[in-house]
Gaussian input, Z-matrix of N, CA and C with variables (Angstrom, degrees):
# hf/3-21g

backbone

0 1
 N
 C     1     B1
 C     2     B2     1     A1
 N     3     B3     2     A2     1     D1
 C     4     B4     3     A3     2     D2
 C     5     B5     4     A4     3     D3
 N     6     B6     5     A5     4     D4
 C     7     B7     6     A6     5     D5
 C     8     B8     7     A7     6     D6
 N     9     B9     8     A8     7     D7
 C    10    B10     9     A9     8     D8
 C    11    B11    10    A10     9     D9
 N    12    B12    11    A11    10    D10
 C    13    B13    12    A12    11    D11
 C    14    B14    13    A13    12    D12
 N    15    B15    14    A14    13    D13
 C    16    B16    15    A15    14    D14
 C    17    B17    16    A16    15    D15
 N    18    B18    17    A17    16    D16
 C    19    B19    18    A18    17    D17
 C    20    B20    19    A19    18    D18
 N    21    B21    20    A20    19    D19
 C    22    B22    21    A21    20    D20
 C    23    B23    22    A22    21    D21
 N    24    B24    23    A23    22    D22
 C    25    B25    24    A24    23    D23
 C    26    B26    25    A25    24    D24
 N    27    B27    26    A26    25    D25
 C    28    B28    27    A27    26    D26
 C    29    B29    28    A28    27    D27
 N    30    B30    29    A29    28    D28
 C    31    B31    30    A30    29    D29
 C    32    B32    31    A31    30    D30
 N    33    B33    32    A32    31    D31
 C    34    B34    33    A33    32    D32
 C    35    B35    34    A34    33    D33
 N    36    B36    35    A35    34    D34
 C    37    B37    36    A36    35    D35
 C    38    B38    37    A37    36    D36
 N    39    B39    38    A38    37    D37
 C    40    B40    39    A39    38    D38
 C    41    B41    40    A40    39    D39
 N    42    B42    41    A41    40    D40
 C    43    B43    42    A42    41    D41
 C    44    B44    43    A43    42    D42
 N    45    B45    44    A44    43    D43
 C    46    B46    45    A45    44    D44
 C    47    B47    46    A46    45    D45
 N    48    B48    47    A47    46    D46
 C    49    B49    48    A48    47    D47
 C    50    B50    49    A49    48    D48
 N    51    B51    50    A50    49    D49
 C    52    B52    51    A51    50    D50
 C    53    B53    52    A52    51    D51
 N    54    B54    53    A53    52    D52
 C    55    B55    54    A54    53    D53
 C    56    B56    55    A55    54    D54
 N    57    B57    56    A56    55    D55
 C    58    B58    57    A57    56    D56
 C    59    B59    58    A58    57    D57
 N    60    B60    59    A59    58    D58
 C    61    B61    60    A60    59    D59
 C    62    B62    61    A61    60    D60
 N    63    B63    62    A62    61    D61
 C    64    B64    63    A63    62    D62
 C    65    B65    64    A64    63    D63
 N    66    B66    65    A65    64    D64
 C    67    B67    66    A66    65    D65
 C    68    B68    67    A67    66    D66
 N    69    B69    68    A68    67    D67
 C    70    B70    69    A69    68    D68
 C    71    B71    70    A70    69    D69
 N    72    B72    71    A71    70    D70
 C    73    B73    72    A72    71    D71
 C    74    B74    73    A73    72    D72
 N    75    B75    74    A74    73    D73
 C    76    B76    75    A75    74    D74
 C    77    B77    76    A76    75    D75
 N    78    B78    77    A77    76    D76
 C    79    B79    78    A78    77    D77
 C    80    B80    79    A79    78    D78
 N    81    B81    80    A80    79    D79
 C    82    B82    81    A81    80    D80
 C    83    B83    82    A82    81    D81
 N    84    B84    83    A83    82    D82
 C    85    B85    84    A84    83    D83
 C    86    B86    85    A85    84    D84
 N    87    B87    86    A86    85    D85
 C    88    B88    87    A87    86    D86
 C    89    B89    88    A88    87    D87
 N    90    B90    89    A89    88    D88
 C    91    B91    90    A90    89    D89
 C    92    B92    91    A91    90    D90
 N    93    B93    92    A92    91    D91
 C    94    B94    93    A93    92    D92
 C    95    B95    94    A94    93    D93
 N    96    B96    95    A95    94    D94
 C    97    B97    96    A96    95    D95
 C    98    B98    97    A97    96    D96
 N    99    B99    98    A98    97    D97
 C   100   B100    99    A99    98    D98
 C   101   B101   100   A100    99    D99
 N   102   B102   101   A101   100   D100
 C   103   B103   102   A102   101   D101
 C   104   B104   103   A103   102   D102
 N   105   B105   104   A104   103   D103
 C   106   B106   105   A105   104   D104
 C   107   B107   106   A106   105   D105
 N   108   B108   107   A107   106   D106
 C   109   B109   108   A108   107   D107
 C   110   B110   109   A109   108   D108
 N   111   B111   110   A110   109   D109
 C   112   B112   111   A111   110   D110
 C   113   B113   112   A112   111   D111
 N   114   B114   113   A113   112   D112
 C   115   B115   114   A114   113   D113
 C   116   B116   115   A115   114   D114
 N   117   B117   116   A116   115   D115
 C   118   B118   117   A117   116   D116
 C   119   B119   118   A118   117   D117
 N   120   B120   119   A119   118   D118
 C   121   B121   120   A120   119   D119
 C   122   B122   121   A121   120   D120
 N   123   B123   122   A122   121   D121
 C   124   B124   123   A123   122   D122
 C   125   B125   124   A124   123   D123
 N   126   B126   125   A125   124   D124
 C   127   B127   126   A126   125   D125
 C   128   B128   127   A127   126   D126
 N   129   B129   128   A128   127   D127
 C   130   B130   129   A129   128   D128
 C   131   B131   130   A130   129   D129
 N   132   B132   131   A131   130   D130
 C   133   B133   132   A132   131   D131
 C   134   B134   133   A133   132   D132
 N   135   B135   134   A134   133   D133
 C   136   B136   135   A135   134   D134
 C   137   B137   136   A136   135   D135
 N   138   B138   137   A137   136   D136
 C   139   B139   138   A138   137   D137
 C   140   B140   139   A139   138   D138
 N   141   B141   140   A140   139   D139
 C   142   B142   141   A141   140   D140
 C   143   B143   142   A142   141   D141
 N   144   B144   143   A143   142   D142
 C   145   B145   144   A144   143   D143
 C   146   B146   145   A145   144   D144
 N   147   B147   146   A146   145   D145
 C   148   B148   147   A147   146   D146
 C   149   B149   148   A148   147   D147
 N   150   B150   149   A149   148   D148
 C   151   B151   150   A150   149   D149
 C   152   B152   151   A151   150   D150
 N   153   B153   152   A152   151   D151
 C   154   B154   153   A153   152   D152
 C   155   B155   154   A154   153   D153
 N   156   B156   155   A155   154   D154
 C   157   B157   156   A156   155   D155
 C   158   B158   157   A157   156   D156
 N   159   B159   158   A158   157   D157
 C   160   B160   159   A159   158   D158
 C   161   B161   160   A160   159   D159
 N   162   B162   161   A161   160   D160
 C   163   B163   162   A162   161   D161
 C   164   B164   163   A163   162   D162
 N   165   B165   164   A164   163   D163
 C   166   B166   165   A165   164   D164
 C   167   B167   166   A166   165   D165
 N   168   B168   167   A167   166   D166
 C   169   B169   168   A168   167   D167
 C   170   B170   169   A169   168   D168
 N   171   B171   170   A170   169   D169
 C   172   B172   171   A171   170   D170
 C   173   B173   172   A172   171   D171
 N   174   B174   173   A173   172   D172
 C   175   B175   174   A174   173   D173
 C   176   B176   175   A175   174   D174
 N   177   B177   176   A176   175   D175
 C   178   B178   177   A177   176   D176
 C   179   B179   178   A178   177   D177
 N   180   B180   179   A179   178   D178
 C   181   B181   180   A180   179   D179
 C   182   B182   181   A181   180   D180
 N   183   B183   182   A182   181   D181
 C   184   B184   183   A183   182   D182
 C   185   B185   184   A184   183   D183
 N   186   B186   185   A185   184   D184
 C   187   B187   186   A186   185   D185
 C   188   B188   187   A187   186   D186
 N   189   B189   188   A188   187   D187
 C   190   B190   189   A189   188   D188
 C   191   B191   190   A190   189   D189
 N   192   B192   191   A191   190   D190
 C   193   B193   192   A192   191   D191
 C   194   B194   193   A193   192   D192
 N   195   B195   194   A194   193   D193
 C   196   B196   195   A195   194   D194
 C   197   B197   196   A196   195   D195
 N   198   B198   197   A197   196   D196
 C   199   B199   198   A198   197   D197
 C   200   B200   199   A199   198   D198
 N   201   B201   200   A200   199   D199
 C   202   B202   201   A201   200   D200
 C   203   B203   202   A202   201   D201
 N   204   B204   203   A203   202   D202
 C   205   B205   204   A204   203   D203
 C   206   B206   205   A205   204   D204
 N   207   B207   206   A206   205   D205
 C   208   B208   207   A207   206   D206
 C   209   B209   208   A208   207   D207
 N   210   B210   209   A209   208   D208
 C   211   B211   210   A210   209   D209
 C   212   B212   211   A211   210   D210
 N   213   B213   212   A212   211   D211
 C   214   B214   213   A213   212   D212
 C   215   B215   214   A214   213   D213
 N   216   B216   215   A215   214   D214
 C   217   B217   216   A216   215   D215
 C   218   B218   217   A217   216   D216
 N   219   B219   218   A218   217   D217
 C   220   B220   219   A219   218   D218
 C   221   B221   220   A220   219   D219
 N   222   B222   221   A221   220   D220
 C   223   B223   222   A222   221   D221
 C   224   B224   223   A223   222   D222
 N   225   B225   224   A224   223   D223
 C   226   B226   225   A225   224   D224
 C   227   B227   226   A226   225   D225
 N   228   B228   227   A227   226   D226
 C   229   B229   228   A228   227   D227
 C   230   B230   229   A229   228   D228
 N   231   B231   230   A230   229   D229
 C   232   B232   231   A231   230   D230
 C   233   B233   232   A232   231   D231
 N   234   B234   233   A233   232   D232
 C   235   B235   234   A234   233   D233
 C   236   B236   235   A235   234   D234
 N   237   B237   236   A236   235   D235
 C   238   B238   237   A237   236   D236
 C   239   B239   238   A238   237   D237
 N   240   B240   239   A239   238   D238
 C   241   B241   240   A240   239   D239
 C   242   B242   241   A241   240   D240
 N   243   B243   242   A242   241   D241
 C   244   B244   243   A243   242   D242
 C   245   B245   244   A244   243   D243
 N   246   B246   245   A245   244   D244
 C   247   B247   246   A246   245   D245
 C   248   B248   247   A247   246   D246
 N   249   B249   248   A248   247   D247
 C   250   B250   249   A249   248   D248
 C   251   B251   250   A250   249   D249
 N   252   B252   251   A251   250   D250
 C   253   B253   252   A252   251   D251
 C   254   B254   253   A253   252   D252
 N   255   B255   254   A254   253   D253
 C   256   B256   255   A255   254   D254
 C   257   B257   256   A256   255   D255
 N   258   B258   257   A257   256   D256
 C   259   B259   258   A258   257   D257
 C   260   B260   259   A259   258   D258
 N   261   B261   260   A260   259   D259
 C   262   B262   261   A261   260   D260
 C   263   B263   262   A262   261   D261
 N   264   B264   263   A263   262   D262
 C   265   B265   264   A264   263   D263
 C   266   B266   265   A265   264   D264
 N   267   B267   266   A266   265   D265
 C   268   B268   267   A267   266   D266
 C   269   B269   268   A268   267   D267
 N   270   B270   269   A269   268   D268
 C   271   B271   270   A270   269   D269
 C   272   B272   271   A271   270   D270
 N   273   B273   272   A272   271   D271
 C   274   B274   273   A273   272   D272
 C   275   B275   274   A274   273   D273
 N   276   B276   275   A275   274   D274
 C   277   B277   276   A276   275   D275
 C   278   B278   277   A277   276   D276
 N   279   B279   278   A278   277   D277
 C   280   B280   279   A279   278   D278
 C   281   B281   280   A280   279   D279
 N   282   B282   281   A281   280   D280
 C   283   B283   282   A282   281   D281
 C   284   B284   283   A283   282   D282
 N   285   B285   284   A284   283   D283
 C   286   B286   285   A285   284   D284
 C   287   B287   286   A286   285   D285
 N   288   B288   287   A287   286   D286
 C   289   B289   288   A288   287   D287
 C   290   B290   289   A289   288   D288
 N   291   B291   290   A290   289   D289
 C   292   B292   291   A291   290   D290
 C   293   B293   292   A292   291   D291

   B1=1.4474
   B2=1.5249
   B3=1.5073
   B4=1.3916
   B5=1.1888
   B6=1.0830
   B7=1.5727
   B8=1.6840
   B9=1.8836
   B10=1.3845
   B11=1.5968
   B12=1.0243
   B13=1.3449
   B14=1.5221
   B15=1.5554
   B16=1.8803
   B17=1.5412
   B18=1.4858
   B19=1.2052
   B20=1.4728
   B21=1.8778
   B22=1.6595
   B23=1.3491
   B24=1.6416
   B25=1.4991
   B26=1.6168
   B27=1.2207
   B28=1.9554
   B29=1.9044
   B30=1.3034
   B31=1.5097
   B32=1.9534
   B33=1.1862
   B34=1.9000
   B35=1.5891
   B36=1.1818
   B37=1.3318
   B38=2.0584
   B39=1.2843
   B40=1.6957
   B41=1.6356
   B42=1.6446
   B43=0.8748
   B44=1.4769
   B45=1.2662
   B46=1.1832
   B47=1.4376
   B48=1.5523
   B49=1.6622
   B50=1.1738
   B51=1.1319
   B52=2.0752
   B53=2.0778
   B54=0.9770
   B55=1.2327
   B56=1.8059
   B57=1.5448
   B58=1.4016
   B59=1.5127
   B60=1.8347
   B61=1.2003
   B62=1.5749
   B63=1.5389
   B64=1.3160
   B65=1.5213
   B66=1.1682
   B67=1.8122
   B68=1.7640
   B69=0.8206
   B70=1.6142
   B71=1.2040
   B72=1.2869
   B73=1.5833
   B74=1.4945
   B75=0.8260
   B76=1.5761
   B77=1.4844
   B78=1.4322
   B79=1.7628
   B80=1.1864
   B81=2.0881
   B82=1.0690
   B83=1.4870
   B84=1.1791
   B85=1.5651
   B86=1.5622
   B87=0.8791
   B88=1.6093
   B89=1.6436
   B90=1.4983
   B91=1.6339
   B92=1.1625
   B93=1.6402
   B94=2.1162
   B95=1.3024
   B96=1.4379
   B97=1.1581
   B98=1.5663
   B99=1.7487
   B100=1.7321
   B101=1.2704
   B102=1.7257
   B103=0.9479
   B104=1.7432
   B105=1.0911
   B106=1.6642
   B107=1.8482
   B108=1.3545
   B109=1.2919
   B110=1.7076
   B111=1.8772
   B112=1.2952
   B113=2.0320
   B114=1.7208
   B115=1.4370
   B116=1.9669
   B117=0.9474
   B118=1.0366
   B119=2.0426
   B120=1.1862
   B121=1.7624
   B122=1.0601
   B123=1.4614
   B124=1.5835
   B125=1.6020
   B126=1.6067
   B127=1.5590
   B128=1.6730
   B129=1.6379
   B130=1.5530
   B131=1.6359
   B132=1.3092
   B133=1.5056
   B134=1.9140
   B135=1.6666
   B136=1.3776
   B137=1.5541
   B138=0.9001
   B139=1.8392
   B140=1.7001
   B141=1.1949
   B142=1.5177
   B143=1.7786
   B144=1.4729
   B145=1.7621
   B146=1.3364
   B147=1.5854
   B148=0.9106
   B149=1.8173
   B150=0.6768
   B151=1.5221
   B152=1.9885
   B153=1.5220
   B154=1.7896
   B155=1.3097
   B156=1.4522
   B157=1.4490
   B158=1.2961
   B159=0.9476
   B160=1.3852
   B161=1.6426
   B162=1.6426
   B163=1.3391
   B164=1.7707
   B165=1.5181
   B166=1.6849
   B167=1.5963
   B168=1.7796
   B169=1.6098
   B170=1.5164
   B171=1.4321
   B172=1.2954
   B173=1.4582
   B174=1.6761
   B175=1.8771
   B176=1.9204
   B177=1.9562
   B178=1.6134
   B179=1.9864
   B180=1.5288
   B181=1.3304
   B182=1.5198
   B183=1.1284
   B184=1.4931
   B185=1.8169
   B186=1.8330
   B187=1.1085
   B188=1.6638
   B189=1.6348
   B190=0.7752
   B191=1.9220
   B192=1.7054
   B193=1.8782
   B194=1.4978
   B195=1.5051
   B196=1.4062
   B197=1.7163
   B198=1.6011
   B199=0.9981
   B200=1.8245
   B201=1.3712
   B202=1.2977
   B203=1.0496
   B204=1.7621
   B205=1.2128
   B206=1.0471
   B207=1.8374
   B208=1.6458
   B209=1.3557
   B210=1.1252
   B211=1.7285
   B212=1.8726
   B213=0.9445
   B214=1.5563
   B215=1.7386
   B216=1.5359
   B217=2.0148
   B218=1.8357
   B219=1.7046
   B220=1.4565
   B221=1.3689
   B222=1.7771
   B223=1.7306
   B224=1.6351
   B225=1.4694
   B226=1.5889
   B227=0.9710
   B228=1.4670
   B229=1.8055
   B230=1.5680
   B231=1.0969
   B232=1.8127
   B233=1.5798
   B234=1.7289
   B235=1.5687
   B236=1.8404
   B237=0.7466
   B238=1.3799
   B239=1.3320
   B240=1.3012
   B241=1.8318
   B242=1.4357
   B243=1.5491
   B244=1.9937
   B245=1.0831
   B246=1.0328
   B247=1.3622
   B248=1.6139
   B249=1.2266
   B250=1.5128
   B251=1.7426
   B252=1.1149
   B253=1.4442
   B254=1.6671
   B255=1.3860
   B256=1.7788
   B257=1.5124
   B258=1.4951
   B259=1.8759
   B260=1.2509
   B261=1.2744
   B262=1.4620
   B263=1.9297
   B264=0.9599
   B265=1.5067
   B266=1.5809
   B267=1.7713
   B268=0.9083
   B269=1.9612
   B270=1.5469
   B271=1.3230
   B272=1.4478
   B273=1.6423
   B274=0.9628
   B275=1.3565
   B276=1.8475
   B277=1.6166
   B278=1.7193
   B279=1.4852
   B280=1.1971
   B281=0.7981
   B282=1.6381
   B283=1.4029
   B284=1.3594
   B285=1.4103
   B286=1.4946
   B287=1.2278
   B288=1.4039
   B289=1.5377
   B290=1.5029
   B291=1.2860
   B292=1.5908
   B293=1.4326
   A1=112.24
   A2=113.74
   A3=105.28
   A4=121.22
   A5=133.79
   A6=132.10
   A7=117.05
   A8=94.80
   A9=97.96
   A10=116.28
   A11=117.75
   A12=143.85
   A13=117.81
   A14=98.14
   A15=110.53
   A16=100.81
   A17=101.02
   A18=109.28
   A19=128.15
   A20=104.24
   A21=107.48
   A22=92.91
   A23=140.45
   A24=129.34
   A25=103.43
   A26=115.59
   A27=125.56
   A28=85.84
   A29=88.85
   A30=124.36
   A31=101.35
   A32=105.50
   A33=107.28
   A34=90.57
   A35=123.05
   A36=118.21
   A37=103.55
   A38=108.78
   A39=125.42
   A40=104.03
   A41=114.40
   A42=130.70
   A43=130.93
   A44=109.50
   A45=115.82
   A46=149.89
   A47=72.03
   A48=107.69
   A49=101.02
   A50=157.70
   A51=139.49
   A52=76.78
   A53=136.47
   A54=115.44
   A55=105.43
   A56=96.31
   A57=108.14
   A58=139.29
   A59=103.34
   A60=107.50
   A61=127.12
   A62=118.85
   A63=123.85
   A64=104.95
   A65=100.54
   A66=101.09
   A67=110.66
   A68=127.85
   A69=161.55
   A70=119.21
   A71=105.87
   A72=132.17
   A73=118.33
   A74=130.40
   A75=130.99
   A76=108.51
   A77=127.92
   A78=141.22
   A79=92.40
   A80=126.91
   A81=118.77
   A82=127.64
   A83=115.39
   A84=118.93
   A85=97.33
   A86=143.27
   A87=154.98
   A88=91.21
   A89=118.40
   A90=97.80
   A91=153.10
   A92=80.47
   A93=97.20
   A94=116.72
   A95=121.33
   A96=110.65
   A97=149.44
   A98=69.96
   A99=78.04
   A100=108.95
   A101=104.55
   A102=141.17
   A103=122.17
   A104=99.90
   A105=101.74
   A106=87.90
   A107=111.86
   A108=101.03
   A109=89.43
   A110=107.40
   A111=105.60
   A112=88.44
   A113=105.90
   A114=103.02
   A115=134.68
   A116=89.88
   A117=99.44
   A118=85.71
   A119=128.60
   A120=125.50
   A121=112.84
   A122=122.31
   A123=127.21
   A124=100.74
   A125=108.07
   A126=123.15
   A127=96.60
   A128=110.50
   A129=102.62
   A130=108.31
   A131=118.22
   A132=92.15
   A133=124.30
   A134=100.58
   A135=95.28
   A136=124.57
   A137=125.17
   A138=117.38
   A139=116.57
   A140=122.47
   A141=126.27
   A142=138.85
   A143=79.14
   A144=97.29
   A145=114.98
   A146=148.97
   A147=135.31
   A148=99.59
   A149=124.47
   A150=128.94
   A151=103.56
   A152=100.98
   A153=90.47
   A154=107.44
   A155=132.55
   A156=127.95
   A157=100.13
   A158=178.50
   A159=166.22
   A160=112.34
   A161=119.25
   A162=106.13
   A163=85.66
   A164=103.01
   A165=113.46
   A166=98.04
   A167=91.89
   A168=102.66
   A169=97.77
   A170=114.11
   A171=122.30
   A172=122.25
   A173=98.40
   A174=111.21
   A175=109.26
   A176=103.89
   A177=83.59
   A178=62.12
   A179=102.50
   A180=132.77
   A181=126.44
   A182=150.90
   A183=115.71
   A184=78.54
   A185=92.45
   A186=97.57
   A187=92.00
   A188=112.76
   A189=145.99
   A190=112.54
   A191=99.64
   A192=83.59
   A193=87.66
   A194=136.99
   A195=129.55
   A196=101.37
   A197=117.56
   A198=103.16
   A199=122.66
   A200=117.61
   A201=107.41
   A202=125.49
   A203=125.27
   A204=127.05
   A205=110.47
   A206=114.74
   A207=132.85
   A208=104.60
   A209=119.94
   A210=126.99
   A211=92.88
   A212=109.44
   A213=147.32
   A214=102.41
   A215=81.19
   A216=90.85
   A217=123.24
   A218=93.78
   A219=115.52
   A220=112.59
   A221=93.42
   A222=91.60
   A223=108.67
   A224=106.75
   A225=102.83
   A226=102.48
   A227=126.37
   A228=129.48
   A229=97.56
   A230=111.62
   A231=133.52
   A232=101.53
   A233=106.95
   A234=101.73
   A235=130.74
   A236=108.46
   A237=109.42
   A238=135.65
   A239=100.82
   A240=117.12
   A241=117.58
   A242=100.61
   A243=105.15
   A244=87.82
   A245=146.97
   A246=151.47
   A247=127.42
   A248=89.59
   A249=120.22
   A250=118.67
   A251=106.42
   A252=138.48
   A253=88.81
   A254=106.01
   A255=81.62
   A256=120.76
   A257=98.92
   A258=111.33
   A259=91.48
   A260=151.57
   A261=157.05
   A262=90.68
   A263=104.29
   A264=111.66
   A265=120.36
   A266=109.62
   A267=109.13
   A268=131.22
   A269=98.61
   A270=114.67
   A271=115.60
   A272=127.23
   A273=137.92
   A274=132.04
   A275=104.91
   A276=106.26
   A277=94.09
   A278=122.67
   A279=119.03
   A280=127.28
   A281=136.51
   A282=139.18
   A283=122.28
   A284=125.95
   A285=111.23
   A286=106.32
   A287=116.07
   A288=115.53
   A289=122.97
   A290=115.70
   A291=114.77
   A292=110.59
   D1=-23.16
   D2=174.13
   D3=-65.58
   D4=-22.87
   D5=178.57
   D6=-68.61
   D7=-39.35
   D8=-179.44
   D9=-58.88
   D10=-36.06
   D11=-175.06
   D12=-56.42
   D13=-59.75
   D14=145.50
   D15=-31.97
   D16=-93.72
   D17=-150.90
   D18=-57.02
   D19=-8.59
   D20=178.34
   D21=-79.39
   D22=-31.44
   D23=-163.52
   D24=-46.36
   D25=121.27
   D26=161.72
   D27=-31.85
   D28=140.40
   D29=153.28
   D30=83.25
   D31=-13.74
   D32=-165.54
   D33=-66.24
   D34=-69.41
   D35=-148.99
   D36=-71.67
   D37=-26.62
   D38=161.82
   D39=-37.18
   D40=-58.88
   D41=179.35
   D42=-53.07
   D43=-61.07
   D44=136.23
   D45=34.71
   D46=-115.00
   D47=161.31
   D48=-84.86
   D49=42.82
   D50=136.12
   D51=-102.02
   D52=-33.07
   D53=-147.11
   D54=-86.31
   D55=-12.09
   D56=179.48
   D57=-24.80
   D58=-53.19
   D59=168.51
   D60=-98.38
   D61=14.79
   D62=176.01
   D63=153.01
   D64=178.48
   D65=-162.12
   D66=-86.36
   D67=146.16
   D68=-179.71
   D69=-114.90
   D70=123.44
   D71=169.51
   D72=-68.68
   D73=127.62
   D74=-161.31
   D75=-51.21
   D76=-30.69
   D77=-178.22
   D78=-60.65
   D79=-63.90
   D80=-175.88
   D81=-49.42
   D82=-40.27
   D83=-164.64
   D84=-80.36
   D85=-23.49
   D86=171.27
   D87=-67.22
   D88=-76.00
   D89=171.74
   D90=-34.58
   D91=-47.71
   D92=155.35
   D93=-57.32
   D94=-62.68
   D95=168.53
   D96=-128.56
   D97=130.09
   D98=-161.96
   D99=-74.90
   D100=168.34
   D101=-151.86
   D102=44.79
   D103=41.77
   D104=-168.02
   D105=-117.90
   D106=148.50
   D107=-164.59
   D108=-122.99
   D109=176.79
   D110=-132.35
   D111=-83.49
   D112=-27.99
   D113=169.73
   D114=-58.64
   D115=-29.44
   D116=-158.14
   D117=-92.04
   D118=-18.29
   D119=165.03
   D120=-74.07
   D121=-27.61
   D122=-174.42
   D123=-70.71
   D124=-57.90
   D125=-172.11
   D126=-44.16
   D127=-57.22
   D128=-166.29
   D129=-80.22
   D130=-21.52
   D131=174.01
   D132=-79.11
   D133=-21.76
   D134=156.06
   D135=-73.79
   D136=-44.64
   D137=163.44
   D138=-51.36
   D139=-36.93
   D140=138.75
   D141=-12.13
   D142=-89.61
   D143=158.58
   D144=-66.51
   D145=-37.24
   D146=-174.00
   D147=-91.35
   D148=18.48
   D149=166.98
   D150=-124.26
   D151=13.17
   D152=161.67
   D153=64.69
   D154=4.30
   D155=174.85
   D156=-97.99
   D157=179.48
   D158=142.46
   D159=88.27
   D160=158.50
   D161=156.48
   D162=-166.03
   D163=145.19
   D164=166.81
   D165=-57.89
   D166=147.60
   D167=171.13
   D168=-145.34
   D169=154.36
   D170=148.58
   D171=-5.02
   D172=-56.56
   D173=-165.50
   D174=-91.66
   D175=-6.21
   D176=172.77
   D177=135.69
   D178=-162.73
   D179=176.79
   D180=-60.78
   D181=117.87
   D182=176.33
   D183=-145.92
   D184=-172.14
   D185=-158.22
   D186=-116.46
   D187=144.09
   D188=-179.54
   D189=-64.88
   D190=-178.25
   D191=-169.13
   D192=-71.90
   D193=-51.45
   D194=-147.20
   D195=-75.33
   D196=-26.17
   D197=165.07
   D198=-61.46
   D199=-51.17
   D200=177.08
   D201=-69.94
   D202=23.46
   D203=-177.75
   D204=-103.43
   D205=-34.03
   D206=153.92
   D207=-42.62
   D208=-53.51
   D209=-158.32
   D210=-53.15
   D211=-63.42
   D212=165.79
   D213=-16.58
   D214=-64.08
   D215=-174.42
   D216=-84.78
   D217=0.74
   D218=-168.15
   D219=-71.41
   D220=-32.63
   D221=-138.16
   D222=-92.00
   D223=5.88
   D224=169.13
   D225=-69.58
   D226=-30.60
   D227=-149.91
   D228=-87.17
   D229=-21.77
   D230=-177.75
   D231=-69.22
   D232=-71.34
   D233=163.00
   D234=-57.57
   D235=-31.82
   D236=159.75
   D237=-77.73
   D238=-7.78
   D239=152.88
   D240=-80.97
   D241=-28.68
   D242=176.22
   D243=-74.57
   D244=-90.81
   D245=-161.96
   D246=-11.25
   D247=-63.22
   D248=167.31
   D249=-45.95
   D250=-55.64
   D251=-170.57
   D252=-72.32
   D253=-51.08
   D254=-169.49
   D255=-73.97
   D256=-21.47
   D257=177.62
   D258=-69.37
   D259=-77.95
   D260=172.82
   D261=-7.49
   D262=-85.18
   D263=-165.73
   D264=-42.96
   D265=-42.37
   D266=167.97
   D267=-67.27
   D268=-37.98
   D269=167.56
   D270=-46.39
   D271=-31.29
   D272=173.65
   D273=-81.96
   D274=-8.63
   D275=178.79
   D276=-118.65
   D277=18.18
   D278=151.68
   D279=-75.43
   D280=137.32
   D281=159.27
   D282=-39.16
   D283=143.73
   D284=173.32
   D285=-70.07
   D286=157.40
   D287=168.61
   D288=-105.25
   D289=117.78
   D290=-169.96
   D291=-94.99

Protein backbone atom coordinates (compact mmCIF):
# COMPACT_ATOMS: atom_id res chain seq x y z
CA UNK A 1 0.00 0.00 0.00
CA UNK A 2 2.90 2.27 0.34
CA UNK A 3 3.48 2.78 -3.17
CA UNK A 4 -0.20 3.32 -3.78
CA UNK A 5 -0.07 6.10 -1.48
CA UNK A 6 3.04 7.60 -3.41
CA UNK A 7 1.45 7.23 -6.36
CA UNK A 8 -2.26 8.54 -5.30
CA UNK A 9 -0.31 11.99 -4.06
CA UNK A 10 -1.71 14.83 -6.95
CA UNK A 11 1.10 15.54 -9.30
CA UNK A 12 3.47 12.00 -8.60
CA UNK A 13 2.25 9.98 -11.33
CA UNK A 14 2.06 13.69 -13.70
CA UNK A 15 5.54 13.56 -12.78
CA UNK A 16 6.29 10.61 -13.85
CA UNK A 17 5.11 10.56 -16.96
CA UNK A 18 6.87 14.09 -18.27
CA UNK A 19 10.03 12.21 -17.04
CA UNK A 20 9.23 9.23 -19.28
CA UNK A 21 11.29 9.86 -22.21
CA UNK A 22 14.51 11.31 -20.51
CA UNK A 23 15.46 13.51 -17.70
CA UNK A 24 14.02 17.07 -16.89
CA UNK A 25 15.10 19.99 -15.19
CA UNK A 26 12.80 21.01 -12.56
CA UNK A 27 11.68 24.57 -14.81
CA UNK A 28 10.73 22.00 -17.46
CA UNK A 29 8.47 19.74 -15.55
CA UNK A 30 6.75 22.90 -13.96
CA UNK A 31 6.15 23.88 -17.74
CA UNK A 32 4.71 20.65 -18.43
CA UNK A 33 2.78 20.93 -15.72
CA UNK A 34 0.71 23.39 -15.30
CA UNK A 35 -0.69 24.57 -12.55
CA UNK A 36 1.52 22.51 -10.33
CA UNK A 37 3.42 24.84 -8.12
CA UNK A 38 7.17 25.03 -7.54
CA UNK A 39 6.64 23.59 -3.60
CA UNK A 40 4.69 21.13 -3.84
CA UNK A 41 7.41 19.50 -7.17
CA UNK A 42 10.22 19.76 -4.80
CA UNK A 43 8.04 17.80 -1.95
CA UNK A 44 7.17 15.11 -4.77
CA UNK A 45 10.42 14.81 -6.37
CA UNK A 46 12.05 14.27 -2.94
CA UNK A 47 9.44 11.57 -1.87
CA UNK A 48 10.33 10.25 -5.43
CA UNK A 49 13.98 9.86 -5.02
CA UNK A 50 13.72 8.71 -1.59
CA UNK A 51 11.39 5.97 -2.71
CA UNK A 52 14.33 4.95 -5.48
CA UNK A 53 11.98 5.91 -8.39
CA UNK A 54 13.67 8.89 -9.51
CA UNK A 55 17.36 10.03 -9.13
CA UNK A 56 19.16 13.74 -9.64
CA UNK A 57 21.31 13.85 -12.82
CA UNK A 58 23.59 16.18 -14.44
CA UNK A 59 20.60 16.77 -17.14
CA UNK A 60 17.70 17.61 -14.33
CA UNK A 61 15.57 14.45 -12.87
CA UNK A 62 15.30 11.17 -14.64
CA UNK A 63 14.10 7.98 -13.75
CA UNK A 64 15.87 5.40 -12.12
CA UNK A 65 15.98 1.33 -12.99
CA UNK A 66 12.74 0.73 -10.65
CA UNK A 67 11.45 3.83 -11.95
CA UNK A 68 11.64 2.67 -15.63
CA UNK A 69 10.25 -0.49 -14.63
CA UNK A 70 6.96 1.47 -13.48
CA UNK A 71 7.23 3.32 -16.78
CA UNK A 72 7.29 -0.30 -18.15
CA UNK A 73 4.21 -1.47 -15.98
CA UNK A 74 2.30 1.93 -16.77
CA UNK A 75 1.74 1.73 -20.19
CA UNK A 76 -1.17 -0.79 -20.40
CA UNK A 77 -2.95 1.62 -18.01
CA UNK A 78 -1.79 4.39 -20.70
CA UNK A 79 -3.51 2.23 -23.48
CA UNK A 80 -6.45 1.74 -21.65
CA UNK A 81 -6.73 5.40 -21.02
CA UNK A 82 -6.65 5.79 -25.07
CA UNK A 83 -9.17 3.57 -25.28
CA UNK A 84 -11.31 4.86 -22.81
CA UNK A 85 -10.99 8.43 -23.93
CA UNK A 86 -12.02 7.54 -27.37
CA UNK A 87 -15.40 5.67 -26.17
CA UNK A 88 -15.87 8.79 -23.87
CA UNK A 89 -15.60 11.01 -26.96
CA UNK A 90 -17.57 9.04 -29.07
CA UNK A 91 -20.44 8.54 -26.42
CA UNK A 92 -20.48 12.24 -26.51
CA UNK A 93 -21.07 12.89 -30.31
CA UNK A 94 -24.00 10.42 -30.01
CA UNK A 95 -27.42 11.48 -30.09
CA UNK A 96 -29.43 10.87 -27.04
CA UNK A 97 -31.70 8.12 -27.51
CA UNK A 98 -35.39 8.70 -26.69
Amino acid sequence: MAAMDLFGRRWALRILWELRAGPLGARALLARCEGLSSSVLYQRLRELASSGIIASSPDGYELTRLGTALRDALRPLDEWAATWAQEQEHNDQEPPQT
